[in-house]
PDB file of N, CA, C and O in Angstrom:
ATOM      1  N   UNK A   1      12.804 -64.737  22.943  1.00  0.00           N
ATOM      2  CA  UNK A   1      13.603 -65.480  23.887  1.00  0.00           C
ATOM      3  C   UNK A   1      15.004 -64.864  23.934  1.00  0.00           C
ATOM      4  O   UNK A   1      15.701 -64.597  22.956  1.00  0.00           O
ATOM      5  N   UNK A   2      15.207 -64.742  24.798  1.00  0.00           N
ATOM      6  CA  UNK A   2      17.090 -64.251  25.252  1.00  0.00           C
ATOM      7  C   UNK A   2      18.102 -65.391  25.719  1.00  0.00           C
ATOM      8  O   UNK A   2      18.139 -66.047  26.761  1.00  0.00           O
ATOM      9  N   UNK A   3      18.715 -65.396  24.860  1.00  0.00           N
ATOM     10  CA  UNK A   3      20.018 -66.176  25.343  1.00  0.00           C
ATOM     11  C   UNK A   3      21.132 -65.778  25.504  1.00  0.00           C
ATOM     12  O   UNK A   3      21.330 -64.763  24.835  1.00  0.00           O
ATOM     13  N   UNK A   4      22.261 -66.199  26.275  1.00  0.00           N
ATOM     14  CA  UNK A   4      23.768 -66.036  26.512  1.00  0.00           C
ATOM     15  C   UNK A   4      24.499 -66.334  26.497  1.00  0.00           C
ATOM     16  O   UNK A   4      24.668 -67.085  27.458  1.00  0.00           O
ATOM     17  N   UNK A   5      25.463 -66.239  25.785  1.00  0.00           N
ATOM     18  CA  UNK A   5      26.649 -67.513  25.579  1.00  0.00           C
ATOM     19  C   UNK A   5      28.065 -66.934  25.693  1.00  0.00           C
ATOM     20  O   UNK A   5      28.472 -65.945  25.082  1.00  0.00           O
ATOM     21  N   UNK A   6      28.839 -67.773  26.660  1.00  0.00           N
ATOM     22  CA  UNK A   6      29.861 -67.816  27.014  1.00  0.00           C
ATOM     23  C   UNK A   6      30.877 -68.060  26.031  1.00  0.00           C
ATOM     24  O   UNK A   6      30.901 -69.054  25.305  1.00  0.00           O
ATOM     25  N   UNK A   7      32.201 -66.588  26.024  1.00  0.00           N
ATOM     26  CA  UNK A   7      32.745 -67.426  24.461  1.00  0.00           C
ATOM     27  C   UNK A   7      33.846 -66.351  24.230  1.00  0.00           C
ATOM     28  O   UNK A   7      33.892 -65.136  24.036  1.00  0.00           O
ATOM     29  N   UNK A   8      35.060 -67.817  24.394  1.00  0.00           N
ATOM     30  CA  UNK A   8      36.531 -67.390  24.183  1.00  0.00           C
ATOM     31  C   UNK A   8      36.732 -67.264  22.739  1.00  0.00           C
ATOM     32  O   UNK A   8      36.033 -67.509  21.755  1.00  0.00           O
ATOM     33  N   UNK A   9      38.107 -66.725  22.957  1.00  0.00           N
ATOM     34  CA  UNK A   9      38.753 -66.115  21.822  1.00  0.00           C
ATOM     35  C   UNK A   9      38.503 -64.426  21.687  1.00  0.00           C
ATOM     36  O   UNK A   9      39.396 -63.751  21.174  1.00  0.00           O
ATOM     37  N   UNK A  10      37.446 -63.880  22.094  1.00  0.00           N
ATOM     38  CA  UNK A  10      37.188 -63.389  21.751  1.00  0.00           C
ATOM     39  C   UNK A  10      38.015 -62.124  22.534  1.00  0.00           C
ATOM     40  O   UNK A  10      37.943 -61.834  23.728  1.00  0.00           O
ATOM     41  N   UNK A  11      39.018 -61.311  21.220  1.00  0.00           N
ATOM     42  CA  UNK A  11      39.594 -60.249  21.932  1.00  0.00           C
ATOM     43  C   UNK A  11      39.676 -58.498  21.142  1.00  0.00           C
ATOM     44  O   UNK A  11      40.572 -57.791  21.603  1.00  0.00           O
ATOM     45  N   UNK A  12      39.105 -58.091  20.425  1.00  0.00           N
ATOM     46  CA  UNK A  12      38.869 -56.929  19.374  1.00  0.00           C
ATOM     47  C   UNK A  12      38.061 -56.727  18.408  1.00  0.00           C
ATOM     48  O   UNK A  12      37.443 -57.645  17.869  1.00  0.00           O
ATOM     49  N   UNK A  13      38.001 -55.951  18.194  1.00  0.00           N
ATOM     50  CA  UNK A  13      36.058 -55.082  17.502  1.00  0.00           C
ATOM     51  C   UNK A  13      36.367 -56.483  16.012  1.00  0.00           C
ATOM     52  O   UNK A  13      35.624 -57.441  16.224  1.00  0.00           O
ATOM     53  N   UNK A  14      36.942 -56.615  15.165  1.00  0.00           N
ATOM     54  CA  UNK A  14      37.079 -57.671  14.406  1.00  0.00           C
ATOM     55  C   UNK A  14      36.756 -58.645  15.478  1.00  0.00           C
ATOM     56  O   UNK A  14      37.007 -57.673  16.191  1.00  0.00           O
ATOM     57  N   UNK A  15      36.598 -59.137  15.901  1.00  0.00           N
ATOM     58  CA  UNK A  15      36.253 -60.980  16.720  1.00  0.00           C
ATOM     59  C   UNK A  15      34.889 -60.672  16.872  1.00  0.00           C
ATOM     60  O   UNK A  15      34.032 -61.450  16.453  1.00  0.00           O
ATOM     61  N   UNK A  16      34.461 -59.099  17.702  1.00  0.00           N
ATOM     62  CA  UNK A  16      32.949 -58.747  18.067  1.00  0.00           C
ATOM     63  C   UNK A  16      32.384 -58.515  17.008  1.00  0.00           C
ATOM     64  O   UNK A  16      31.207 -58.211  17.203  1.00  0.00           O
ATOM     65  N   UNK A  17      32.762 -58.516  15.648  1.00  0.00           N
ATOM     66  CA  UNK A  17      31.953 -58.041  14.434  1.00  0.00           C
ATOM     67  C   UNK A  17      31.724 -59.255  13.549  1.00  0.00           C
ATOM     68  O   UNK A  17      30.765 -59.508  12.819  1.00  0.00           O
ATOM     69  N   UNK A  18      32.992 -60.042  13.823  1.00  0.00           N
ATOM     70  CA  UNK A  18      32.871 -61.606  12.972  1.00  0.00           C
ATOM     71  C   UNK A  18      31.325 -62.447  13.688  1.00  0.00           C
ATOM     72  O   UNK A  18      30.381 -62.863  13.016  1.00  0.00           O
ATOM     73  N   UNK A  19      31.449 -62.506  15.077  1.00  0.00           N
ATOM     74  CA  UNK A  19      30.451 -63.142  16.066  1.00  0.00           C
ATOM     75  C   UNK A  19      29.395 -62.519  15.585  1.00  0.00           C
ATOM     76  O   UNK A  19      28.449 -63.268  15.341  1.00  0.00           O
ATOM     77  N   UNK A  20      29.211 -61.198  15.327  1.00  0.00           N
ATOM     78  CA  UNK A  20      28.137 -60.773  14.984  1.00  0.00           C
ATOM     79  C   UNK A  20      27.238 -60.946  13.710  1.00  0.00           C
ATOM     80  O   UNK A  20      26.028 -61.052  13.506  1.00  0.00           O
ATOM     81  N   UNK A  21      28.442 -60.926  12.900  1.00  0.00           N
ATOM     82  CA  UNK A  21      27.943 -60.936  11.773  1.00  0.00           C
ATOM     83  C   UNK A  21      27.519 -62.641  11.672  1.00  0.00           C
ATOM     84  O   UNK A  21      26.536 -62.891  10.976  1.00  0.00           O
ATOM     85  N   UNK A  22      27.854 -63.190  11.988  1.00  0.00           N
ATOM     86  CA  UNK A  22      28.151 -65.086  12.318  1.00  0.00           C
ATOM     87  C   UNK A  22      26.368 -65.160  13.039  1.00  0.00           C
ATOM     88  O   UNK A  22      25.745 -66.210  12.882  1.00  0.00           O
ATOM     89  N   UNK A  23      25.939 -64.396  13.525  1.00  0.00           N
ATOM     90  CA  UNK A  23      24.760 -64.733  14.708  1.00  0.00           C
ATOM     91  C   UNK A  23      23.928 -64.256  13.693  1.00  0.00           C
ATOM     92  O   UNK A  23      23.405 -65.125  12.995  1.00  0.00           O
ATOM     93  N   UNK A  24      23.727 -63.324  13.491  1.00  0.00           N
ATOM     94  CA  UNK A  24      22.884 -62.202  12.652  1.00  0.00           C
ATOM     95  C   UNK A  24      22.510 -62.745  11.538  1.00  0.00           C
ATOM     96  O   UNK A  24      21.344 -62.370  11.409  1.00  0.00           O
ATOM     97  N   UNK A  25      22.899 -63.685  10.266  1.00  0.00           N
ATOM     98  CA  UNK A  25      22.392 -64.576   9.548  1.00  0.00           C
ATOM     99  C   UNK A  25      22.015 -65.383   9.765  1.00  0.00           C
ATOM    100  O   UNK A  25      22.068 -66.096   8.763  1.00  0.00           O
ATOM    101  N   UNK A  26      21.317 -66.159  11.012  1.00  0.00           N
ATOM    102  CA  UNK A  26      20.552 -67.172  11.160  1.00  0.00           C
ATOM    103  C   UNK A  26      19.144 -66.799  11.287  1.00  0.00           C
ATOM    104  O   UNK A  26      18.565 -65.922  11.927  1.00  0.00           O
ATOM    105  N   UNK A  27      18.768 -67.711  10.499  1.00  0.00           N
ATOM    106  CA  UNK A  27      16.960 -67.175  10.640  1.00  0.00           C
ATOM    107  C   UNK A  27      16.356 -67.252  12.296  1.00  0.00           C
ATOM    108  O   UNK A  27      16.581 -68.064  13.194  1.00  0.00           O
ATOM    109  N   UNK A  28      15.438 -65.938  12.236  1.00  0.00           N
ATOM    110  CA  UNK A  28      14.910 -65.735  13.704  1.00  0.00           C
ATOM    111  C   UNK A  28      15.520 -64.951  14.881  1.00  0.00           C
ATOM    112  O   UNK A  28      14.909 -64.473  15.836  1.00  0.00           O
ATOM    113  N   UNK A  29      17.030 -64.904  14.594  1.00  0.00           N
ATOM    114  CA  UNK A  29      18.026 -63.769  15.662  1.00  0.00           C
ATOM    115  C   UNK A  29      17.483 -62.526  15.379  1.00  0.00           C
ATOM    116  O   UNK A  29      17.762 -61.973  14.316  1.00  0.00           O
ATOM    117  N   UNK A  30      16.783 -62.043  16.148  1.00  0.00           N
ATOM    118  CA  UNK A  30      16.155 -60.610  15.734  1.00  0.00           C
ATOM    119  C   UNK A  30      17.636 -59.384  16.715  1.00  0.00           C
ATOM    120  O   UNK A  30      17.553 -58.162  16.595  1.00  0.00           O
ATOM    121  N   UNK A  31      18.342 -59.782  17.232  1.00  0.00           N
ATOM    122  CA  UNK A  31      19.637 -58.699  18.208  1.00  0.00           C
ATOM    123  C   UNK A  31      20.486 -59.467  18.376  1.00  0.00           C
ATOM    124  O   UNK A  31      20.077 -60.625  18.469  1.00  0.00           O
ATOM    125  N   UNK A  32      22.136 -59.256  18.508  1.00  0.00           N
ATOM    126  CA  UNK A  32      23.103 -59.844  18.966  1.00  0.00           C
ATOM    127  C   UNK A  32      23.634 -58.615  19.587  1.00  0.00           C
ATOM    128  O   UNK A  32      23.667 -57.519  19.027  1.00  0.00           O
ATOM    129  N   UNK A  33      24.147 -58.935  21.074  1.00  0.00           N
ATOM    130  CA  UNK A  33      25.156 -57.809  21.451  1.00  0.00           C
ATOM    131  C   UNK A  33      26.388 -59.059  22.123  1.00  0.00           C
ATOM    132  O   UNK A  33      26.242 -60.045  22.846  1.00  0.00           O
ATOM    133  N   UNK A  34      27.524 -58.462  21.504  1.00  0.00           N
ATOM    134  CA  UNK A  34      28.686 -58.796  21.431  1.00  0.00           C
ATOM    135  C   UNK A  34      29.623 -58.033  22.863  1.00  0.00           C
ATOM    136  O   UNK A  34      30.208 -56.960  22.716  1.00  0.00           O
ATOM    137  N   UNK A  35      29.623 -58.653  23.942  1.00  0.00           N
ATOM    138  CA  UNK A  35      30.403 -57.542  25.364  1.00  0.00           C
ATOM    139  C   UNK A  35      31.837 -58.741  25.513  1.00  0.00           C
ATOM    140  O   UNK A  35      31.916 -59.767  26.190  1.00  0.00           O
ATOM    141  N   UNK A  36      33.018 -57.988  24.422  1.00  0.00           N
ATOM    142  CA  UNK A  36      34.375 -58.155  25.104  1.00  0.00           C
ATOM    143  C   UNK A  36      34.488 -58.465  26.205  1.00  0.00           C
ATOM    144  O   UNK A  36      34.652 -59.622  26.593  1.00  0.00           O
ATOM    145  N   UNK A  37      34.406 -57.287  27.028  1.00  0.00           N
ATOM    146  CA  UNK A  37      35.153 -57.371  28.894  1.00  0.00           C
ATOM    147  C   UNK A  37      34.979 -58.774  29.135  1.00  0.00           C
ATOM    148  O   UNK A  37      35.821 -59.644  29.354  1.00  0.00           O
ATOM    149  N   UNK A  38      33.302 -58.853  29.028  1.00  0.00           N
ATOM    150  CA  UNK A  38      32.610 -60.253  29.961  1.00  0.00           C
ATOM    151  C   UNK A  38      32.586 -61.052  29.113  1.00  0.00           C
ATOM    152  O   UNK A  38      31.809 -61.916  29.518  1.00  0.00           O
ATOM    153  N   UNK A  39      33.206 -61.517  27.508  1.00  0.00           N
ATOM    154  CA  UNK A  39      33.235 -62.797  26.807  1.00  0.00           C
ATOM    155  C   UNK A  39      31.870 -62.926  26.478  1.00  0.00           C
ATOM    156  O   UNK A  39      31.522 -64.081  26.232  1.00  0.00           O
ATOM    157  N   UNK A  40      31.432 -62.485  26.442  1.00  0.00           N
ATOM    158  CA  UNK A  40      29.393 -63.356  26.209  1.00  0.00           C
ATOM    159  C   UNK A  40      28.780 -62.189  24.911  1.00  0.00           C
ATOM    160  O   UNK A  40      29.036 -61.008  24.673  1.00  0.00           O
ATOM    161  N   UNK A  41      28.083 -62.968  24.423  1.00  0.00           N
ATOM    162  CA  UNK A  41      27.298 -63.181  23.231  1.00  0.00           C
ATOM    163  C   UNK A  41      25.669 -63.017  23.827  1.00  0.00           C
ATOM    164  O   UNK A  41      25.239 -64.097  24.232  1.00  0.00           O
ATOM    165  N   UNK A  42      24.827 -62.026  23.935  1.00  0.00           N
ATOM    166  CA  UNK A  42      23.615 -62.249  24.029  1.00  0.00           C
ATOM    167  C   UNK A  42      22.662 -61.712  23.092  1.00  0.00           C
ATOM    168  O   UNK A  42      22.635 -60.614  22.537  1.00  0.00           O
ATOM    169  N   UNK A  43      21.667 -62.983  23.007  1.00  0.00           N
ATOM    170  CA  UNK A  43      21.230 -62.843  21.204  1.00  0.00           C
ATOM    171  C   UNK A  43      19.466 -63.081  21.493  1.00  0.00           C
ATOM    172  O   UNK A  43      19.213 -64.114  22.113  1.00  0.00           O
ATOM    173  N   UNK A  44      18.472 -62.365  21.163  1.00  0.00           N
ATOM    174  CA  UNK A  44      17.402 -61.817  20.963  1.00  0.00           C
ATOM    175  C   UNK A  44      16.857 -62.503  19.935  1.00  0.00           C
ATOM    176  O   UNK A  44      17.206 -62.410  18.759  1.00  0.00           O
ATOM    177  N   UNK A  45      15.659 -63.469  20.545  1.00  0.00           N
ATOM    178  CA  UNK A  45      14.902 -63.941  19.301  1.00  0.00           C
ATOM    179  C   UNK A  45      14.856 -65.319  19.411  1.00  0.00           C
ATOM    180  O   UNK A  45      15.229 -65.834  20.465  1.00  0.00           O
ATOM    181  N   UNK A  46      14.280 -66.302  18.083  1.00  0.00           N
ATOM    182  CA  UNK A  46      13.499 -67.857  18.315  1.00  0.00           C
ATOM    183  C   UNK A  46      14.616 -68.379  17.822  1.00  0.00           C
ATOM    184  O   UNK A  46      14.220 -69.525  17.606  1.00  0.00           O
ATOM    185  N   UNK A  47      15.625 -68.362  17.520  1.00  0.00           N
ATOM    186  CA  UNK A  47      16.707 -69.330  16.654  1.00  0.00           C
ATOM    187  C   UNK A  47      16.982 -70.479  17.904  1.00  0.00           C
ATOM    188  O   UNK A  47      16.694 -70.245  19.077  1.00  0.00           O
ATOM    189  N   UNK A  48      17.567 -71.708  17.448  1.00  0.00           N
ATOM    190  CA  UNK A  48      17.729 -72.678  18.144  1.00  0.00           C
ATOM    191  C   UNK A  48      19.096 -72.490  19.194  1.00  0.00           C
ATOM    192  O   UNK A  48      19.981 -72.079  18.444  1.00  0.00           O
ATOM    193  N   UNK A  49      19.467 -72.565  20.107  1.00  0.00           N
ATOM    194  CA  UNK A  49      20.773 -72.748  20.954  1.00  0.00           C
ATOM    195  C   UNK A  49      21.355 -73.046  20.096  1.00  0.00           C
ATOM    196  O   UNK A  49      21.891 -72.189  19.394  1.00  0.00           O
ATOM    197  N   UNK A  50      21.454 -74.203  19.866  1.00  0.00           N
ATOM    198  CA  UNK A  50      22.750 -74.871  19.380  1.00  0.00           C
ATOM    199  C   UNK A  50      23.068 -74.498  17.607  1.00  0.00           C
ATOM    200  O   UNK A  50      24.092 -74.675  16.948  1.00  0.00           O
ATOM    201  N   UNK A  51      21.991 -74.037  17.292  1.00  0.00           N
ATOM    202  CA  UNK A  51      21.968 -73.317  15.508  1.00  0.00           C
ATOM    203  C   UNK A  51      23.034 -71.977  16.164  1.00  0.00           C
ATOM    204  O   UNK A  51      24.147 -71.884  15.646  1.00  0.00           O
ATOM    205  N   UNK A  52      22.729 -71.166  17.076  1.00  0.00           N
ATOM    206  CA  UNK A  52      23.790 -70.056  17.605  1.00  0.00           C
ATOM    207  C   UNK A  52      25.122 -70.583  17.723  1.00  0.00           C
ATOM    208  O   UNK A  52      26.069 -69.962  17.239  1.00  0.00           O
ATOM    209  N   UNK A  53      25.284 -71.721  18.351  1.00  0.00           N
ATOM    210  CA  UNK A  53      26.881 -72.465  18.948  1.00  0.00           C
ATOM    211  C   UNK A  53      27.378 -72.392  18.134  1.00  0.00           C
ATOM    212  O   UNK A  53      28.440 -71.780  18.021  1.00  0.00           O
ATOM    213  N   UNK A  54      26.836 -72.950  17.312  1.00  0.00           N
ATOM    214  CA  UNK A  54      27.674 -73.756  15.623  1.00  0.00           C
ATOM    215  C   UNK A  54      27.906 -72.408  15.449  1.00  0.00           C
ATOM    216  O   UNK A  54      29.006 -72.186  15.954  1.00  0.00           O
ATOM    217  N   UNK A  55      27.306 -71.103  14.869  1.00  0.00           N
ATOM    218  CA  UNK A  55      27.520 -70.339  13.975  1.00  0.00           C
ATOM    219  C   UNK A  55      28.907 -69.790  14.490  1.00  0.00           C
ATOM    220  O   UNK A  55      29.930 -69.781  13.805  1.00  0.00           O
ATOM    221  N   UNK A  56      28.782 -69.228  16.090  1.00  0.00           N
ATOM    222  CA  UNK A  56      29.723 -68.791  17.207  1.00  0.00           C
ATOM    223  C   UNK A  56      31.111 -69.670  16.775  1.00  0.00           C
ATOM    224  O   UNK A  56      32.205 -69.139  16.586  1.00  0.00           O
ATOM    225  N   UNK A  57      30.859 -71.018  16.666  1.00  0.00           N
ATOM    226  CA  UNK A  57      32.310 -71.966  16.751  1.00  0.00           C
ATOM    227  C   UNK A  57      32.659 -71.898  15.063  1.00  0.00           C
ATOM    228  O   UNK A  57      33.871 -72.014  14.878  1.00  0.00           O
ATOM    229  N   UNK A  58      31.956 -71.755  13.936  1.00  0.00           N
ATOM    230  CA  UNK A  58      32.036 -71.438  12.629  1.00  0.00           C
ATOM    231  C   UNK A  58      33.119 -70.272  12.074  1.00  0.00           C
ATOM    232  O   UNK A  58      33.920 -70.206  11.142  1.00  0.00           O
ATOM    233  N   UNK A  59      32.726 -69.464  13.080  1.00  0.00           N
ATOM    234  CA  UNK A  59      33.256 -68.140  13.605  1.00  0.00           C
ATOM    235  C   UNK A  59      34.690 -67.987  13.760  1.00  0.00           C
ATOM    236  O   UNK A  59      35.451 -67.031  13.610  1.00  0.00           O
ATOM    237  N   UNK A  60      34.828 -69.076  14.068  1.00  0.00           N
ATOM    238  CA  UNK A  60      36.371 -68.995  15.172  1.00  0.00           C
ATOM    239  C   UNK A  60      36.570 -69.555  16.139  1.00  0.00           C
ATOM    240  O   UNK A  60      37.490 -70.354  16.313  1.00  0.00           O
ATOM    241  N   UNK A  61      35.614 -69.184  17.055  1.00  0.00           N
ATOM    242  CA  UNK A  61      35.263 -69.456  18.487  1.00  0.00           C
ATOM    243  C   UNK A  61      34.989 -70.242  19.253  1.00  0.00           C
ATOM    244  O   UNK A  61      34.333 -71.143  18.731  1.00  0.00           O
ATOM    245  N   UNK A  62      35.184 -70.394  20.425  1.00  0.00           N
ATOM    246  CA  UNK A  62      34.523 -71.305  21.388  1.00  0.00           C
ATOM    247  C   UNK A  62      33.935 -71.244  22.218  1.00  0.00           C
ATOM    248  O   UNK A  62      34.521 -70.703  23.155  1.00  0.00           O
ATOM    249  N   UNK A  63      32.403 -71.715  22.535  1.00  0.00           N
ATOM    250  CA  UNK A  63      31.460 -71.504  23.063  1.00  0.00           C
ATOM    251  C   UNK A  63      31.841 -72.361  24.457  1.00  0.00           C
ATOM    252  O   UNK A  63      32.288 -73.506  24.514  1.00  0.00           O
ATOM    253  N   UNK A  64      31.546 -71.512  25.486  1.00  0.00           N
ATOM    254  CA  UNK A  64      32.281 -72.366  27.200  1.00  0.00           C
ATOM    255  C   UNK A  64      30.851 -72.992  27.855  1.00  0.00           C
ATOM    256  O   UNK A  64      30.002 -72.199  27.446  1.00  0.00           O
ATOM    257  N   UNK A  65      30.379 -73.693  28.409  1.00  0.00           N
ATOM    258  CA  UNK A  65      29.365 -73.936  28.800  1.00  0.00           C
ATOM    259  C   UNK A  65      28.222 -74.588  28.231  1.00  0.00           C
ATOM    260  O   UNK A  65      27.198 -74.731  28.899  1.00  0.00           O
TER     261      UNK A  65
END
């Protein structure tokens, strides 16, 4: 399953590596790609939505949408 998530704060390879690393330990995220320009988070695999949000807002961050 592919998901996408909308998500401020996010402004340098540290913010795209925290998110990443933040997504990437939840059981079942098999990919995270982290795209600055466009703010979004799209993450590869069975993990729950909202198990992603939390990790994203855990993070730092804030998930828009």
């Amino acid at each position: 399953m592919n998901q996408t998530f909308k998500v401020e704060g996010m402004s340098c390879h540290h913010c795209e590596m925290a998110v990443e690393r933040a997504v990437k330990g939840i059981a079942g995220v098999e990919n995270v790609q982290v795209d600055l320009i466009n703010k979004e988070v799209k993450v590869t695999g069975s993990a729950a939505r909202e198990q992603i949000a939390d990790a994203i807002r855990e993070a730092g961050y804030e998930v828009v949408g």
